[in-house]
MOPAC internal coordinates of N, CA, C and O (Angstrom, degrees):
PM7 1SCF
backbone

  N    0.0000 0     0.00 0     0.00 0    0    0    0
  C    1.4424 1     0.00 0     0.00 0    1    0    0
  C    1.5247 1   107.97 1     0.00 0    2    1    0
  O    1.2310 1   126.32 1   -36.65 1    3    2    1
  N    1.7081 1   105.45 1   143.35 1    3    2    1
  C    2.0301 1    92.51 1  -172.13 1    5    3    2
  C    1.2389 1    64.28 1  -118.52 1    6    5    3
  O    1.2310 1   120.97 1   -35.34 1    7    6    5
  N    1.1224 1   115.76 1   144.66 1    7    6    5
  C    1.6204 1   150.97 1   155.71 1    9    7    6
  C    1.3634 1   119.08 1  -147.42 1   10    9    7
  O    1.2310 1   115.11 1   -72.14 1   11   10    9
  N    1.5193 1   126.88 1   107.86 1   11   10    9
  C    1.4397 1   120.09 1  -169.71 1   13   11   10
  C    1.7431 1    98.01 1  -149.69 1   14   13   11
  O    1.2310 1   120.05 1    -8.44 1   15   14   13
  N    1.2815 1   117.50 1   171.56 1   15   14   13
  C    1.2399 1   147.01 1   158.07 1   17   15   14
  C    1.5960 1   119.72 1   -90.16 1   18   17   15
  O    1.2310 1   113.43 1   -56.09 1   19   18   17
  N    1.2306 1   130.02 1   123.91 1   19   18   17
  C    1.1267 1   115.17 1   172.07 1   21   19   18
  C    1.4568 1   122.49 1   -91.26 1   22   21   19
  O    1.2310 1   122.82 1   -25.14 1   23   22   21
  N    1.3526 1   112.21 1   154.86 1   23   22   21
  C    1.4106 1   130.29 1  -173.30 1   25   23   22
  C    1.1940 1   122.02 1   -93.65 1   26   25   23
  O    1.2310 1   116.84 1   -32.17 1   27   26   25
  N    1.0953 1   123.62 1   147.83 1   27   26   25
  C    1.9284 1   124.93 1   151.48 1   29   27   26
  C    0.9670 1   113.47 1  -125.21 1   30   29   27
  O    1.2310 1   105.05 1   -32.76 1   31   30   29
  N    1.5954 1   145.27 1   147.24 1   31   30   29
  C    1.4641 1   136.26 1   156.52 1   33   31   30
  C    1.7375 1   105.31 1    39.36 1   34   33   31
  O    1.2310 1   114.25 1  -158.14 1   35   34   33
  N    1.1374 1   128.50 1    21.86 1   35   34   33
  C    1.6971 1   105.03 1   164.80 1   37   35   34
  C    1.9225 1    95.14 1   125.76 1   38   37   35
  O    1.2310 1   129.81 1   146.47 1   39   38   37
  N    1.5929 1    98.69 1   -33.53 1   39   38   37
  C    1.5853 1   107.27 1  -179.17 1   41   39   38
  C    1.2491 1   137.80 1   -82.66 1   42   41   39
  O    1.2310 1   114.24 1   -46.09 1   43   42   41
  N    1.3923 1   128.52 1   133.91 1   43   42   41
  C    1.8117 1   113.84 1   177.81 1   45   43   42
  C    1.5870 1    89.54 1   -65.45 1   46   45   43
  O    1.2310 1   132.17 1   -40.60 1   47   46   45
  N    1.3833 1    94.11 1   139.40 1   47   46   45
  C    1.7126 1    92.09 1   156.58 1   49   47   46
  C    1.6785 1   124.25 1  -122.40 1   50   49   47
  O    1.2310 1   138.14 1  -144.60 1   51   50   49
  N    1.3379 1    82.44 1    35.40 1   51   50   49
  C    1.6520 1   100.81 1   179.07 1   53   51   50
  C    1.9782 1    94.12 1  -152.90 1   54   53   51
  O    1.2310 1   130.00 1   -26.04 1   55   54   53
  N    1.4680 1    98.32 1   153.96 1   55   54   53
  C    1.3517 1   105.44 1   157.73 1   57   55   54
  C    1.6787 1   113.17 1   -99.88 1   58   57   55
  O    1.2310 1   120.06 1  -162.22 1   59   58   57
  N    1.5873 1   117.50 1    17.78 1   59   58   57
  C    1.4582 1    95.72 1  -162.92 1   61   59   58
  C    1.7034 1    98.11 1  -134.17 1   62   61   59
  O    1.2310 1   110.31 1   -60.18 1   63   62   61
  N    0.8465 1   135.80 1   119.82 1   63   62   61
  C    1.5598 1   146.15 1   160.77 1   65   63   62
  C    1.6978 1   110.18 1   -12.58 1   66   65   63
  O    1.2310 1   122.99 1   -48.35 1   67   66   65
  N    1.1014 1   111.88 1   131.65 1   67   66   65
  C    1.3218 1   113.43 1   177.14 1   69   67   66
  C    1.7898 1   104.52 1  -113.28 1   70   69   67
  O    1.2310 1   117.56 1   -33.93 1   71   70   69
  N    1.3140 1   122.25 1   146.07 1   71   70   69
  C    1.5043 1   117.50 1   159.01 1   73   71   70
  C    1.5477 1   103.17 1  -123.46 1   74   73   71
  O    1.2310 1   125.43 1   -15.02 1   75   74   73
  N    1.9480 1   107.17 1   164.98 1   75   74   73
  C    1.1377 1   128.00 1  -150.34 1   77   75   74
  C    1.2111 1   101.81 1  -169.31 1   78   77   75
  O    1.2310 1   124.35 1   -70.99 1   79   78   77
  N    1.7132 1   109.25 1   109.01 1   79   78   77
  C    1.8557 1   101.66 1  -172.15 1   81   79   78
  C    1.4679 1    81.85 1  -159.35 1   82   81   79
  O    1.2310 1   125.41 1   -23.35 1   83   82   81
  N    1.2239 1   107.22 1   156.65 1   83   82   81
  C    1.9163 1   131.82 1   167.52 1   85   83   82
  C    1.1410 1   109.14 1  -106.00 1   86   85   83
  O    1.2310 1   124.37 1   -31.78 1   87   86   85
  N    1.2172 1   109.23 1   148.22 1   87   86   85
  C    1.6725 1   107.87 1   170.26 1   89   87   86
  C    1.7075 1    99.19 1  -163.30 1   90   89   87
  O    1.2310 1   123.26 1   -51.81 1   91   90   89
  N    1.4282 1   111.35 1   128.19 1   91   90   89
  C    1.1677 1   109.21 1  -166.16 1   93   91   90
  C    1.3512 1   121.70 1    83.51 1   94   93   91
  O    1.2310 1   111.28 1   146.19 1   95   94   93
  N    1.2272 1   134.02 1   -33.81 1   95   94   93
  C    1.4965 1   123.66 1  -143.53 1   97   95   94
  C    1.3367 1   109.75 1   118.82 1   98   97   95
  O    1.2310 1   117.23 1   154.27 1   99   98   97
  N    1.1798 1   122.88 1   -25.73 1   99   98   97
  C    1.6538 1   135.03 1   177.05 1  101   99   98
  C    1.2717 1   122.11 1   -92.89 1  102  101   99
  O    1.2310 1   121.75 1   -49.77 1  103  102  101
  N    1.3762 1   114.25 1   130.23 1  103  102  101
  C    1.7133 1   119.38 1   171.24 1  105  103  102
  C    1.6014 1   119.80 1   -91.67 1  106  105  103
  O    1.2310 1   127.22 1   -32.06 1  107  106  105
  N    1.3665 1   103.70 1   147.94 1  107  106  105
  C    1.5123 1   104.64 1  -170.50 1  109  107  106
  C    1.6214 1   105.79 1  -131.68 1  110  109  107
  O    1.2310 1   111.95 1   -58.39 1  111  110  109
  N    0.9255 1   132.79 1   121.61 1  111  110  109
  C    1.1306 1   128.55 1   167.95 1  113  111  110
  C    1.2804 1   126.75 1  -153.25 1  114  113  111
  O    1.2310 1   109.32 1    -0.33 1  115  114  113
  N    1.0925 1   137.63 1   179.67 1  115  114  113
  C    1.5802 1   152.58 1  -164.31 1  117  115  114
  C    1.4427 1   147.06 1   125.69 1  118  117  115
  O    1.2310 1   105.34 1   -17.34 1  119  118  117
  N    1.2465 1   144.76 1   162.66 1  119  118  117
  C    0.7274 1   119.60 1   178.19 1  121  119  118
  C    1.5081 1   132.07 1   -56.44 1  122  121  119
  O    1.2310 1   110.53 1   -16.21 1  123  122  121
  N    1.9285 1   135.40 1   163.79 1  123  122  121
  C    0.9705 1   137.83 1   177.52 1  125  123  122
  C    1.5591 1   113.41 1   -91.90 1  126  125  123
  O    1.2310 1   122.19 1   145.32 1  127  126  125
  N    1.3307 1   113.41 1   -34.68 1  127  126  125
  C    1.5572 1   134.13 1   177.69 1  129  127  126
  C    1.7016 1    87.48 1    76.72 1  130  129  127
  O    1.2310 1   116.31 1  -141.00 1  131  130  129
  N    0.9659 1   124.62 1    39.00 1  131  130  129
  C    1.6626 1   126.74 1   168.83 1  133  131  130
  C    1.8474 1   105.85 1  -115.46 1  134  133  131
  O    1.2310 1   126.33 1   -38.77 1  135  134  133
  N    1.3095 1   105.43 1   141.23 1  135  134  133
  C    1.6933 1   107.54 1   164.76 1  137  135  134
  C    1.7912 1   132.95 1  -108.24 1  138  137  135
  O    1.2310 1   138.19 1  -172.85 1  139  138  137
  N    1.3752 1    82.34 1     7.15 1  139  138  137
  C    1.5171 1    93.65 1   179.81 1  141  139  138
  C    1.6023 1    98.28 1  -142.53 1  142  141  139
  O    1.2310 1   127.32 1   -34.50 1  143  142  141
  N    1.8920 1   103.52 1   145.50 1  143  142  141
  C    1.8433 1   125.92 1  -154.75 1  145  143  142
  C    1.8607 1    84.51 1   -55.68 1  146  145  143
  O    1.2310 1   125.19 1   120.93 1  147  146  145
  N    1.1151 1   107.64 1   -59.07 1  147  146  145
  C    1.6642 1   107.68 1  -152.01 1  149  147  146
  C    1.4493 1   107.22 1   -57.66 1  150  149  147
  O    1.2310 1   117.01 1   138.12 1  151  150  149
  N    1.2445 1   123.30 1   -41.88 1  151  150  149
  C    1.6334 1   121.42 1   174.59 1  153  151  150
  C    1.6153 1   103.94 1   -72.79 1  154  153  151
  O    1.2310 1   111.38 1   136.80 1  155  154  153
  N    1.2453 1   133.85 1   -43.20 1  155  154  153
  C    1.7158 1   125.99 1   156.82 1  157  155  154
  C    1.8756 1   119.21 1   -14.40 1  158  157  155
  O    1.2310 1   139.43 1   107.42 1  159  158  157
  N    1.5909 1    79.92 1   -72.58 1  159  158  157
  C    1.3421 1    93.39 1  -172.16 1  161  159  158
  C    1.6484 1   125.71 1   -75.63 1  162  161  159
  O    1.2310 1   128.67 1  -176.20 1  163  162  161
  N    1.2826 1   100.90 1     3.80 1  163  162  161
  C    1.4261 1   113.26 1   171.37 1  165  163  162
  C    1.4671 1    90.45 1  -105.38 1  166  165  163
  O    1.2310 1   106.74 1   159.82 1  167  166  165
  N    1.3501 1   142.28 1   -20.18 1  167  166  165
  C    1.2729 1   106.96 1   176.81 1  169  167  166
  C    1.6595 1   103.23 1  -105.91 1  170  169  167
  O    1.2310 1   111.61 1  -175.10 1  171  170  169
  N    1.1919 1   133.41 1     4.90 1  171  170  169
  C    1.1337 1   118.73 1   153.95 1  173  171  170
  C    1.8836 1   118.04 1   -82.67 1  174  173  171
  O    1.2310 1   129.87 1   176.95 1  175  174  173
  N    1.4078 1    98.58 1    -3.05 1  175  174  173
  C    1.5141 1    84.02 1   173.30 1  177  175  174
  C    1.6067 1   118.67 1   -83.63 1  178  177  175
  O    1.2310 1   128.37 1   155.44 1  179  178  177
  N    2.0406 1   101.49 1   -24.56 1  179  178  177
  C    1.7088 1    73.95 1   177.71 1  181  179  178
  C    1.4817 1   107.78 1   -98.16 1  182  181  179
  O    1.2310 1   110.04 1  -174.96 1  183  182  181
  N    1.7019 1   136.31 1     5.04 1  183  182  181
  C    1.0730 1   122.89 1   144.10 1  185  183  182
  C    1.2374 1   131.28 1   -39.54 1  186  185  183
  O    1.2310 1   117.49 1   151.95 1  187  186  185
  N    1.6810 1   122.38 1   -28.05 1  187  186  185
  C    1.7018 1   121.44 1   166.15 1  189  187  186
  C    1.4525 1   100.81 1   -90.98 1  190  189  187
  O    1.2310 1   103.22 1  -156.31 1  191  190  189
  N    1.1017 1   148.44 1    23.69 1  191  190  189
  C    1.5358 1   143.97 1  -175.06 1  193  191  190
  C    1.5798 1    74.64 1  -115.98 1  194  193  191
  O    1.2310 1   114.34 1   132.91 1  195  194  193
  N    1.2085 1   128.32 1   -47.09 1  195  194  193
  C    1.4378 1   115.71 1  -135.93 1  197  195  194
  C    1.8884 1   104.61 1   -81.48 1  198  197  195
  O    1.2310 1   137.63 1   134.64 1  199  198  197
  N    1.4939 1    83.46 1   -45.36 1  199  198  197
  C    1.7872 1   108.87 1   177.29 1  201  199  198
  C    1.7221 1   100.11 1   -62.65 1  202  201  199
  O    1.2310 1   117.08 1   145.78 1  203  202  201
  N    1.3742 1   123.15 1   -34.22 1  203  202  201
  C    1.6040 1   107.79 1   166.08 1  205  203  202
  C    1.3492 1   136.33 1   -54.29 1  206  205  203
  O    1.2310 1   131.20 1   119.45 1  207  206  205
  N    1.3038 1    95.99 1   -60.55 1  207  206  205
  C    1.4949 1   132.22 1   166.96 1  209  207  206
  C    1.6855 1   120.69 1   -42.50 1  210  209  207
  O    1.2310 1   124.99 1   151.91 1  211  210  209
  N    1.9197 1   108.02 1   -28.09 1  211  210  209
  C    1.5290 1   114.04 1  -166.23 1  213  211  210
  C    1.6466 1   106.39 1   -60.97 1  214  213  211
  O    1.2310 1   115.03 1   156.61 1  215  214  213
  N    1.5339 1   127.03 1   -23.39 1  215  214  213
  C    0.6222 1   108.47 1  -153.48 1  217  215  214
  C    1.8805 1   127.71 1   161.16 1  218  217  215
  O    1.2310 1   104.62 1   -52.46 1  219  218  217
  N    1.0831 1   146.01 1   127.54 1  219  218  217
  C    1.3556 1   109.13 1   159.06 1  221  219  218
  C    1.7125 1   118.60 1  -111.62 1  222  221  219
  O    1.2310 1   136.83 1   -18.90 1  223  222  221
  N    1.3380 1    85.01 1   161.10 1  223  222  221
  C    1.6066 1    92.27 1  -148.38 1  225  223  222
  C    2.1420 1    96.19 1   -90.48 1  226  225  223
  O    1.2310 1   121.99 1  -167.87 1  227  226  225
  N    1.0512 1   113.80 1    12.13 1  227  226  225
  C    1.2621 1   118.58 1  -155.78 1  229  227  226
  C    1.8338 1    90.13 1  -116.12 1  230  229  227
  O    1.2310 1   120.86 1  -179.25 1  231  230  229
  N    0.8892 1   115.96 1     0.75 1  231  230  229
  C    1.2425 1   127.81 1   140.22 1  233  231  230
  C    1.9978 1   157.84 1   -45.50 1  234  233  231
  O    1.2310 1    97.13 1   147.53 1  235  234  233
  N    0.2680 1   158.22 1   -32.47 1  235  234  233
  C    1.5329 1   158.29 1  -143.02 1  237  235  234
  C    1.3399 1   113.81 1    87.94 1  238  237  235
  O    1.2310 1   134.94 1    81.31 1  239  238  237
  N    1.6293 1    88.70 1   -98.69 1  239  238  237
  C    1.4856 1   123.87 1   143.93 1  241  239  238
  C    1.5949 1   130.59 1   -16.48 1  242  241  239
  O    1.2310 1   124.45 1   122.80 1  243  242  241
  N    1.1605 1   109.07 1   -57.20 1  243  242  241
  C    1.5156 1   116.82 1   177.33 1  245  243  242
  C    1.4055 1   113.25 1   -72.20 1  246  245  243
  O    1.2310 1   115.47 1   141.67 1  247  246  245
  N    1.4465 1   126.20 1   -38.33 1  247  246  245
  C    1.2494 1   147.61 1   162.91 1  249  247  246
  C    1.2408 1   133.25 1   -43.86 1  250  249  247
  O    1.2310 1   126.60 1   137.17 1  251  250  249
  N    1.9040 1   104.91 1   -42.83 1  251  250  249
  C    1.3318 1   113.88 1   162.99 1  253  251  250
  C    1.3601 1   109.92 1   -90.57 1  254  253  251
  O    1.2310 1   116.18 1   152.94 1  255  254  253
  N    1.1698 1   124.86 1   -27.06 1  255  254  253
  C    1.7972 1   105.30 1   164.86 1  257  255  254
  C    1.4724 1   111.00 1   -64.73 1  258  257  255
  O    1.2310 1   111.55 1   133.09 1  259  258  257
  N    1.1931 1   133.52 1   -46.91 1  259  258  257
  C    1.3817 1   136.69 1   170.26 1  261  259  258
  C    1.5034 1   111.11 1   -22.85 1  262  261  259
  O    1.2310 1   132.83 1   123.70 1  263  262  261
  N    1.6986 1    92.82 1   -56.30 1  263  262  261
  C    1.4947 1    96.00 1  -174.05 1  265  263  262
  C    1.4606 1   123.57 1   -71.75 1  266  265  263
  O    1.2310 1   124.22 1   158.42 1  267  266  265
  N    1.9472 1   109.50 1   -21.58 1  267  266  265
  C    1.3322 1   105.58 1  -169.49 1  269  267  266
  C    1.6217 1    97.66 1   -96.87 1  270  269  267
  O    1.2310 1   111.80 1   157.43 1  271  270  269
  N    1.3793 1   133.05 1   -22.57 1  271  270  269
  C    1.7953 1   104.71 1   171.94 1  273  271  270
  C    1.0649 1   114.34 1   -89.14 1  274  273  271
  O    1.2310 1   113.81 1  -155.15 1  275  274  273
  N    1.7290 1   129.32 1    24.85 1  275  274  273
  C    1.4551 1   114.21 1   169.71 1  277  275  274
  C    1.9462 1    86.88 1  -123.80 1  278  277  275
  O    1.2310 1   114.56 1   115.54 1  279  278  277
  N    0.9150 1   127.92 1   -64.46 1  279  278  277
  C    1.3894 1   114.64 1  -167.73 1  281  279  278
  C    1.7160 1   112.17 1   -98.77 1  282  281  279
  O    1.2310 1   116.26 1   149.05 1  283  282  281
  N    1.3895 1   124.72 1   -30.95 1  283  282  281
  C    1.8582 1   102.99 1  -171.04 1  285  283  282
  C    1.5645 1    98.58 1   -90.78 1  286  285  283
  O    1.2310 1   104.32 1   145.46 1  287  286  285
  N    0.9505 1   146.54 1   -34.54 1  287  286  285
  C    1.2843 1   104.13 1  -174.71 1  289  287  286
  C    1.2052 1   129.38 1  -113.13 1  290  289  287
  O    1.2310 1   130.98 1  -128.24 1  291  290  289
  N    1.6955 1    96.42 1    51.76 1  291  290  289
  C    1.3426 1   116.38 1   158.15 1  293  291  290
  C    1.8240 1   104.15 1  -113.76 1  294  293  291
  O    1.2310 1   124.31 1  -165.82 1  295  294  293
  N    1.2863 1   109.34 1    14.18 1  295  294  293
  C    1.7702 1   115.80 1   151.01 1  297  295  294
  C    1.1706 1   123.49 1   -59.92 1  298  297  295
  O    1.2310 1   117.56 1   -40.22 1  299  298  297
  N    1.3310 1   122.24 1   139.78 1  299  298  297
  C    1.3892 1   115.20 1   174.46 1  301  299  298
  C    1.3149 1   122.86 1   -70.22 1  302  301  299
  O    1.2310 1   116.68 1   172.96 1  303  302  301
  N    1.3458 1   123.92 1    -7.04 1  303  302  301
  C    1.7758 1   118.20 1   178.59 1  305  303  302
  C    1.7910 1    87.64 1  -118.14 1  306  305  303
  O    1.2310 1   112.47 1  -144.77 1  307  306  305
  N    1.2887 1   131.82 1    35.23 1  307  306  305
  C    1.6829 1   101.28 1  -163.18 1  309  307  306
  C    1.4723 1    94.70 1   -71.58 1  310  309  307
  O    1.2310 1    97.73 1   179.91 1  311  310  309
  N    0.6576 1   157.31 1    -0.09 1  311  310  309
  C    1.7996 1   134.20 1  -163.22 1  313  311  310
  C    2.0260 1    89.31 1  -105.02 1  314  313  311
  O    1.2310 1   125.74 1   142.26 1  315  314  313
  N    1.4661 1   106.58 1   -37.74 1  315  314  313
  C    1.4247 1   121.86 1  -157.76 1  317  315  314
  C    1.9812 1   103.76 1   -81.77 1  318  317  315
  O    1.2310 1   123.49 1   128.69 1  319  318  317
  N    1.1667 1   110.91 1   -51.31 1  319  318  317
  C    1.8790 1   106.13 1   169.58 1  321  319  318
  C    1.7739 1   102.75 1  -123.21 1  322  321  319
  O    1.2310 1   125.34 1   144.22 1  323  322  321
  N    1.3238 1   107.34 1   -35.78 1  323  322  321
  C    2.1244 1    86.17 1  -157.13 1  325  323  322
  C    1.9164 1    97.75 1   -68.34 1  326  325  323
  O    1.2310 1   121.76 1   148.05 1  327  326  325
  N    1.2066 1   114.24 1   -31.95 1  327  326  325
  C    1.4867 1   115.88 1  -163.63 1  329  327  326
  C    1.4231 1    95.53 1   -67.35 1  330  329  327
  O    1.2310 1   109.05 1   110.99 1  331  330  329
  N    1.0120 1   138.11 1   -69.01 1  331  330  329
  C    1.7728 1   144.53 1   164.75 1  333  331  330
  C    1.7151 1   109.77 1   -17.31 1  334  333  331
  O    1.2310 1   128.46 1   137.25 1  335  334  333
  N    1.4671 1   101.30 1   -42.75 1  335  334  333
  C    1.3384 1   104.01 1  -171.00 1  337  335  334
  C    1.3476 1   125.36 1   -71.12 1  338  337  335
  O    1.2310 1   134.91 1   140.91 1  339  338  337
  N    1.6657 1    88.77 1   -39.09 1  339  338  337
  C    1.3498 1   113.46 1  -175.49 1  341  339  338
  C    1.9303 1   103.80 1   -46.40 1  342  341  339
  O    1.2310 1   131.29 1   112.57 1  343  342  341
  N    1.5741 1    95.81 1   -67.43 1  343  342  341
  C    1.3878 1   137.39 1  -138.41 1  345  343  342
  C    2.6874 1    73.74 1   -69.94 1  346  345  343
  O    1.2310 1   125.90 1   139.39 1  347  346  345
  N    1.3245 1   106.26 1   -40.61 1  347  346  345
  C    1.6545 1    95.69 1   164.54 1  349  347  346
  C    1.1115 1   124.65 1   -47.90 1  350  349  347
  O    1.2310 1   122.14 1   138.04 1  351  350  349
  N    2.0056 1   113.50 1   -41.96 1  351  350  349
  C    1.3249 1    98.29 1  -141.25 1  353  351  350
  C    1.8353 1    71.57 1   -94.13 1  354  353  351
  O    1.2310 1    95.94 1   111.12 1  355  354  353
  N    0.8014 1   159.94 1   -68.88 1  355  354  353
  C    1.1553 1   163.92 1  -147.92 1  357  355  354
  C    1.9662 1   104.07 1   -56.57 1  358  357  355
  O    1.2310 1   123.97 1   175.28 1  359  358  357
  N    1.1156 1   109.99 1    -4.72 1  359  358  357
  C    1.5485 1   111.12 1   167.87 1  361  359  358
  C    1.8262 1   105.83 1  -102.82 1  362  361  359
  O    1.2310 1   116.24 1   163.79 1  363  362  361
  N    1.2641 1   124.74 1   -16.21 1  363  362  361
  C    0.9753 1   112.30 1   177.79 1  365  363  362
  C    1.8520 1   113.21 1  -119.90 1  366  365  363
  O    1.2310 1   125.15 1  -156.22 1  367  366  365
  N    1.3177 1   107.72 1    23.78 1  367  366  365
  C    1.3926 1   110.13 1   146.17 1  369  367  366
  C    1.4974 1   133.36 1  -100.91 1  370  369  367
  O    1.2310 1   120.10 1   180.00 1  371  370  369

């Protein structure tokens, strides 16, 4: 389990736990918004339940969601052409 605080020169420069784990090939990280290890590490455990669970990406399906919460619908028309598009190309595979 990575659960840590980050440092500067000797200093926390946060009061709040950070986690940091791979799975797959994929990095996960962020803050926990927790200040003590034991509530950290309970919330990085269901952050790895959650990142299991998203999905598999070896899919179609899993592939195009993959693609739409990291890159389309941060498009400027996604709801207006990429989501439509998506929702084509995924009817004719």
């Amino acid at each position: 389990m990575s659960v840590y605080r980050p440092r500067s020169k000797g200093a926390y420069t946060s009061p709040f736990f950070q986690y940091d784990f791979q799975l797959n090939g994929r990095r996960f990280h962020g803050s926990t918004g927790a200040t003590t290890r034991r509530e950290a590490l309970e919330v990085e455990h269901q952050e790895r339940a959650e990142a299991k669970s998203a999905g598999d990406d070896s899919t179609i399906e899993g592939g195009f969601a993959r693609w739409w919460n990291e890159v389309g619908q941060h498009d400027a028309d996604a709801h207006g052409t990429t989501f439509p598009r998506l929702e084509a190309l995924q009817d004719t595979a």
